[in-house]
C-alpha positions as CSV (number, residue, x, y, z in Angstrom):
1,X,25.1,11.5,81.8
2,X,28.1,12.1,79.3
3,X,30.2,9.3,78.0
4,X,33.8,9.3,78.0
5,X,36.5,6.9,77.0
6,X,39.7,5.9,78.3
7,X,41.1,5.7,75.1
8,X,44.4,3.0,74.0
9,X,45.1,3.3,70.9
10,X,46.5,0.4,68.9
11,X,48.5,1.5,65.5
12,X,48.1,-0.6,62.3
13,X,48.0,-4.0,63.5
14,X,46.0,-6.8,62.3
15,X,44.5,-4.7,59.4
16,X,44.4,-6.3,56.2
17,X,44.7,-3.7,54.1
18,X,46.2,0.0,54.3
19,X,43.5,2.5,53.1
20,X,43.7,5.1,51.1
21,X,43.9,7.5,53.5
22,X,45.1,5.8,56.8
23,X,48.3,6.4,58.6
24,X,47.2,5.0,61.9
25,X,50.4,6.1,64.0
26,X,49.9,10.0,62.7
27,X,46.2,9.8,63.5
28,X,47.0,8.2,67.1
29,X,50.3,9.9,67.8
30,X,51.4,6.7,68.6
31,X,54.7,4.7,67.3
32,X,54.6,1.4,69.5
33,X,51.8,-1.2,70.4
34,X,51.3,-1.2,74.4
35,X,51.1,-4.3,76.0
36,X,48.8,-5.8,78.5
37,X,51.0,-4.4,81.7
38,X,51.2,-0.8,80.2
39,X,47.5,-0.8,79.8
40,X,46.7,-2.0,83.1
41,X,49.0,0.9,84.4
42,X,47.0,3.3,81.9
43,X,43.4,2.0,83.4
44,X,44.9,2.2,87.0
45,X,45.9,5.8,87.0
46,X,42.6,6.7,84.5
47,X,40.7,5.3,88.0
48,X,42.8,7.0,90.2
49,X,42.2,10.6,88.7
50,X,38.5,10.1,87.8
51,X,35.5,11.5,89.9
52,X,33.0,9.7,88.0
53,X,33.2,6.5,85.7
54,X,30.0,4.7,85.8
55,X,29.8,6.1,82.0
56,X,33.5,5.4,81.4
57,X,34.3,2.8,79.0
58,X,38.0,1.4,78.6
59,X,38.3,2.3,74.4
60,X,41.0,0.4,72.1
61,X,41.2,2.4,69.1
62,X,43.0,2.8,66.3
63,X,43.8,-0.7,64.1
64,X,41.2,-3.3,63.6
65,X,40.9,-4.7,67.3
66,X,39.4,-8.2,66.2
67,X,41.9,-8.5,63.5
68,X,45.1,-8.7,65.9
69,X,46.6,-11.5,66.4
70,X,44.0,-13.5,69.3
71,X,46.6,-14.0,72.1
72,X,47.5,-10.3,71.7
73,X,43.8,-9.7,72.0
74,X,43.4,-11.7,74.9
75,X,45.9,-10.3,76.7
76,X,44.6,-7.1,76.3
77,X,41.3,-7.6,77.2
78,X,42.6,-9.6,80.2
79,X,44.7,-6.7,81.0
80,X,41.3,-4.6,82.0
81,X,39.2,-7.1,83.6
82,X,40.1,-5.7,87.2
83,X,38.7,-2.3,86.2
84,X,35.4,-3.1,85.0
85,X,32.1,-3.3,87.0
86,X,31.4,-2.7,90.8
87,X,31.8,0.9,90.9
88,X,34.4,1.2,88.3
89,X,34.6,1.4,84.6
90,X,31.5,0.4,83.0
91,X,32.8,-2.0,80.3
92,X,35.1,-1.9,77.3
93,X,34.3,-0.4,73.7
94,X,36.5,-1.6,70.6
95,X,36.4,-0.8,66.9
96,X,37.1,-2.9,63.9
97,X,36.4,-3.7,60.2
98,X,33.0,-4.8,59.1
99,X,34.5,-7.8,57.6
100,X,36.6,-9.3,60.8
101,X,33.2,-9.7,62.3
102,X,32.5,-13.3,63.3
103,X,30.2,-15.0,66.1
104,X,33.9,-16.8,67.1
105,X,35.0,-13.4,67.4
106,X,31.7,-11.6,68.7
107,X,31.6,-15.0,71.4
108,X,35.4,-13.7,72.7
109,X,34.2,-10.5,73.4
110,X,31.3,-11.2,75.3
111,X,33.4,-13.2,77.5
112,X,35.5,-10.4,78.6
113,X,32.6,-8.1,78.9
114,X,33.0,-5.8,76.0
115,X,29.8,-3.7,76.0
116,X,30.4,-1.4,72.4
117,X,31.6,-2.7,69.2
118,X,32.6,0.5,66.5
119,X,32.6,-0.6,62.7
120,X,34.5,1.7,60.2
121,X,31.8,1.7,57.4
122,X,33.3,4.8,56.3
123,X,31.0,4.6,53.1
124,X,28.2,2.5,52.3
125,X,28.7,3.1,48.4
126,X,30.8,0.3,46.9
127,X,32.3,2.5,44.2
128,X,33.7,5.1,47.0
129,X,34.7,1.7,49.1
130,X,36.5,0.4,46.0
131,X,38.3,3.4,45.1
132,X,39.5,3.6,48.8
133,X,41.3,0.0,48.8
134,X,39.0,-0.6,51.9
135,X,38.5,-4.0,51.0
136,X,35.0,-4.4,51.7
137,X,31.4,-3.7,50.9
138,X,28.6,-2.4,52.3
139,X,27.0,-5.2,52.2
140,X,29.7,-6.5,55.1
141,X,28.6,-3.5,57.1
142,X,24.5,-4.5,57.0
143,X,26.0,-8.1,57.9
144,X,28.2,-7.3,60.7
145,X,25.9,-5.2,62.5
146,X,22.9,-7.3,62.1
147,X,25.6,-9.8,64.0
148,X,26.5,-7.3,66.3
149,X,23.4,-6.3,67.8
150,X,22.2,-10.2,67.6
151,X,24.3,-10.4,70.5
152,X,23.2,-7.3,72.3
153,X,25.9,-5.1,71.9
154,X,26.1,-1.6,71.7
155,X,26.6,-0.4,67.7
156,X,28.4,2.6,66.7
157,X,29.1,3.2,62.8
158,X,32.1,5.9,61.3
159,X,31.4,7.9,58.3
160,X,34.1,9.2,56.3
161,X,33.3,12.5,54.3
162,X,34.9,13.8,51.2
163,X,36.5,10.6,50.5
164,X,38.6,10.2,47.0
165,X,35.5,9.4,44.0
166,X,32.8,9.8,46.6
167,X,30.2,12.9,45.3
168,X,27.4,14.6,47.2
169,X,25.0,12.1,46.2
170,X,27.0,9.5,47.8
171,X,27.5,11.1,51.3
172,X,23.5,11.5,51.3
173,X,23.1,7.6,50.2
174,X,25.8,6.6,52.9
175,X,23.9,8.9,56.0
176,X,20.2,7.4,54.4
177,X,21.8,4.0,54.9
178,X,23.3,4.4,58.2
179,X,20.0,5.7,59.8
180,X,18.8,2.1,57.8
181,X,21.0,0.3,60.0
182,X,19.6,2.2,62.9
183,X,23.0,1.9,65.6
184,X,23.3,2.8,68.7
185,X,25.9,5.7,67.8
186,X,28.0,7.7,64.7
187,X,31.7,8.9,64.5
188,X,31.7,11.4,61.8
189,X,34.8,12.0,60.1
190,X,35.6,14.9,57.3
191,X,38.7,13.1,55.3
192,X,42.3,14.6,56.6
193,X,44.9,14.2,53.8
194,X,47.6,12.8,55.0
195,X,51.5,12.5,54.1
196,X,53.0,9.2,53.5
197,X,49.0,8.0,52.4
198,X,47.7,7.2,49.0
199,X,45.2,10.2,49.3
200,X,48.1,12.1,49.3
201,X,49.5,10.9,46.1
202,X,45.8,12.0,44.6
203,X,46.0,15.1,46.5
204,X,49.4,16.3,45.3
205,X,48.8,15.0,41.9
206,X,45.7,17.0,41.4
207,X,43.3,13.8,40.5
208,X,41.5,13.9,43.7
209,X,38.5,17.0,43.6
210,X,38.0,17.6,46.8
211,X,34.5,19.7,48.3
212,X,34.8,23.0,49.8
213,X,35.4,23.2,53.4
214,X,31.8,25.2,53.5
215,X,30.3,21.8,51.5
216,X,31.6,19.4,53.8
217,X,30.6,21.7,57.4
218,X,27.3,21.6,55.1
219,X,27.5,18.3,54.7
220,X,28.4,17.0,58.5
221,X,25.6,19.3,60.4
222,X,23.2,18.1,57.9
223,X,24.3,14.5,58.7
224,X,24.6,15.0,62.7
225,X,20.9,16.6,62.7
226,X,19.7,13.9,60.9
227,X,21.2,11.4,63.0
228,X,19.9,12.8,66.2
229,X,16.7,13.3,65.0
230,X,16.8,9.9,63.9
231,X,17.7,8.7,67.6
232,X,21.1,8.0,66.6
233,X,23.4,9.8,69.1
234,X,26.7,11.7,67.4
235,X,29.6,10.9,70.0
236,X,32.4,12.4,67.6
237,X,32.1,14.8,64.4
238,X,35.7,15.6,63.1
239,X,39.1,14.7,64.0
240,X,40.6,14.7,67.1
241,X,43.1,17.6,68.0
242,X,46.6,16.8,67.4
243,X,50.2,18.2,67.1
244,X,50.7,14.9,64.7
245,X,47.7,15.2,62.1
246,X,48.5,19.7,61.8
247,X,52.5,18.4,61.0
248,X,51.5,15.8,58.5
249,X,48.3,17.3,56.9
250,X,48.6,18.1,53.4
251,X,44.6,19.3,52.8
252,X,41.3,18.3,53.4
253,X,39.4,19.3,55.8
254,X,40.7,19.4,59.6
255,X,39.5,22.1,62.4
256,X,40.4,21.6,65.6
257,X,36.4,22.8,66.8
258,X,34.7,21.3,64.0
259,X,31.5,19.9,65.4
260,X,31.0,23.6,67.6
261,X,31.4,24.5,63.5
262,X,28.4,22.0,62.3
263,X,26.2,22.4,65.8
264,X,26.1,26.5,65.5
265,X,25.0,25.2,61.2
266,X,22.4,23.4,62.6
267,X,21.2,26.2,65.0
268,X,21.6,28.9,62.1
269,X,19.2,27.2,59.7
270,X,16.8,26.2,62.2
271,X,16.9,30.0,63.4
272,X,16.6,31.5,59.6
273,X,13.5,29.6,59.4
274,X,11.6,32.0,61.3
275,X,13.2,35.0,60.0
276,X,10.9,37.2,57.9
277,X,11.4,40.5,55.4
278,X,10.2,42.9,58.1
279,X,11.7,42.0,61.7
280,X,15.2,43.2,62.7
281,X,14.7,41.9,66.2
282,X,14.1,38.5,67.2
283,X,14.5,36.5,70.6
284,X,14.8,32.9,70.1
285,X,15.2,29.9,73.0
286,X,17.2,27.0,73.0
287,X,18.1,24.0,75.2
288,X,20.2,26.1,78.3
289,X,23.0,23.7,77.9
290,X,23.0,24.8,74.1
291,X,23.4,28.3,74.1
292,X,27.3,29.0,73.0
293,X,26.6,26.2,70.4
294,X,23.4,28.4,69.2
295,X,25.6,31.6,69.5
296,X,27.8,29.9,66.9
297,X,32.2,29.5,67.6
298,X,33.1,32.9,68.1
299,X,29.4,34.5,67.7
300,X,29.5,33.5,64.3
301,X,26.1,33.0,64.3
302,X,25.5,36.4,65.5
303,X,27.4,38.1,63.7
304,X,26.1,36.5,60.4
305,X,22.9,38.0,61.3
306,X,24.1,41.4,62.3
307,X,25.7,41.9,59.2
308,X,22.0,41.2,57.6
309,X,20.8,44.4,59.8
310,X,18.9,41.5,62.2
311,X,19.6,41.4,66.0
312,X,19.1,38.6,67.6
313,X,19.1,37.3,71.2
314,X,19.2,34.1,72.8
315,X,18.3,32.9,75.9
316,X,18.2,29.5,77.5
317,X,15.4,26.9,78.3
318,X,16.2,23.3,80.4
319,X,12.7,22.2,78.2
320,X,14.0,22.4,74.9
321,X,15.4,19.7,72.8
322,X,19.1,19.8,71.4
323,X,19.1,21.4,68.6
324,X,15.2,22.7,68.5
325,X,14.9,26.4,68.5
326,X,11.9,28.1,69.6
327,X,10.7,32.3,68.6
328,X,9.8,34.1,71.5
């Protein structure tokens, strides 16, 4: 069954530190933190309008959720309590920094019944990390999520790619010690320059080299195949869709259907593996939930081999796994 969140999003409070590239109230859209009566009004009308929730979870995104002051924490977590369990939402998912994780902190949450804790590792290279004013290591990643599943919560990790100082090798050293980690789930994220950001002060003064878009779609489906295949599920792979970040972008490397990008990748590769020097005509089946993904975002994939003189067709099989493709 798919997850979905009700998603709050809280700007930047409680963080400790202002990233290179964060603006949290561009990335949110939002100016103003709610309080605990205008999120009970936002999980009250989220109930009202859904047809299914027991794979809902109540989501407060956006600053460091453990790093807010504790009585504004509390009262947002108390603020939800009515909406969780007995045929409503099925718990409440936060994310944070790797180093405001504590077992005070981690003992708080299971209290209110908060069922997924997100970490924004971002890198797991110290040098990109450093360069990045993140203000942690990777070490406090490996430590906070060997704390986090000590208590039995769900893990999800965020990966940032193409961030300032960070090279190829790097991305591939960050995904190899993500699947180390071994979470629960992965948030990729292809860095968005942003106005009013530090990134942007590299960006506009030509010291940041940035990849190719084509390197870092590369990069991602690589990453996201390797994850799955690694039992590691992908909930999120590129920035959300919003009027704010297209007003306030400066570069880097935003699509508003970049994982449908990286999926049709993955299905490309794993279809030219097949393809020989003498067939033009090949018929090759996928999952039959998969098949616009295999097709590629706008028959790109199709095309791509029509204009190679191949023809190929794709057809649809319930046995298949995601992101397998099979000849026939």
């Amino acid at each position: 069954m798919k997850h979905a969140n009700i998603s709050i999003f809280i700007p930047h409070i409680g963080c400790p530190h202002k990233c290179s590239f964060c603006d949290q109230r561009t990335i949110s859209g939002t100016q103003k933190a709610p309080t605990g009566a205008e999120v009970r009004e936002i999980c009250s009308k989220a109930l009202a309008e859904s047809k299914s929730h027991e794979n809902t979870e109540i989501a407060f995104f956006g600053g460091s959720f453990t790093a807010i002051p504790k009585s504004y924490m509390c009262e947002l977590l108390s603020a939800v309590q009515d909406f969780i369990g007995d045929g409503k939402f099925k718990g409440i998912r936060i994310s944070t920094r790797p180093d405001c994780i504590t077992s005070g902190i981690l003992d708080i949450l299971k209290e209110y019944g908060v069922t997924s804790i997100e970490l924004g590792a971002q890198s797991m290279v110290n040098h990109v990390l450093e360069a990045n004013e993140r203000g942690h290591t990777a070490e406090d990643v490996y430590k906070a999520s060997d704390l986090i599943k000590s208590y039995g919560f769900e893990l999800g990790l965020q990966m940032m790619i193409g961030l300032y100082e960070s090279t190829a090798d790097d991305e591939l050293e960050t995904m190899e010690r993500i699947i180390e980690i071994r979470p629960d789930t992965v948030r990729i994220y292809p860095v968005v320059v942003l106005k009013n950001t530090k990134l942007g002060e590299f960006y506009q003064s030509g010291s940041y080299r940035m990849f190719t878009f084509e390197q870092v779609v590369n990069m991602s489906s690589s990453a996201m195949a390797e994850f799955e295949r690694n039992g590691i599920r992908v909930i999120k792979c590129g920035l959300h869709a919003s009027e704010f970040v297209e007003k306030d972008m400066l570069g880097g490397f935003y699509h508003p259907a970049f994982r449908e990008l990286c999926e049709g990748l993955i299905y490309r590769y794993n279809m030219e593996y097949y393809i020989n020097e003498t067939d033009r005509n090949y018929i090759f089946a996928v999952n039959s939930l998969c098949i616009s993904k295999a097709v590629g975002q706008k028959k790109s994939n199709i095309e791509y081999f029509s204009r190679q003189g191949i023809d190929i067709k794709i057809i649809g099989d319930g046995n298949i796994p995601k992101y397998h493709v099979e000849l026939r």
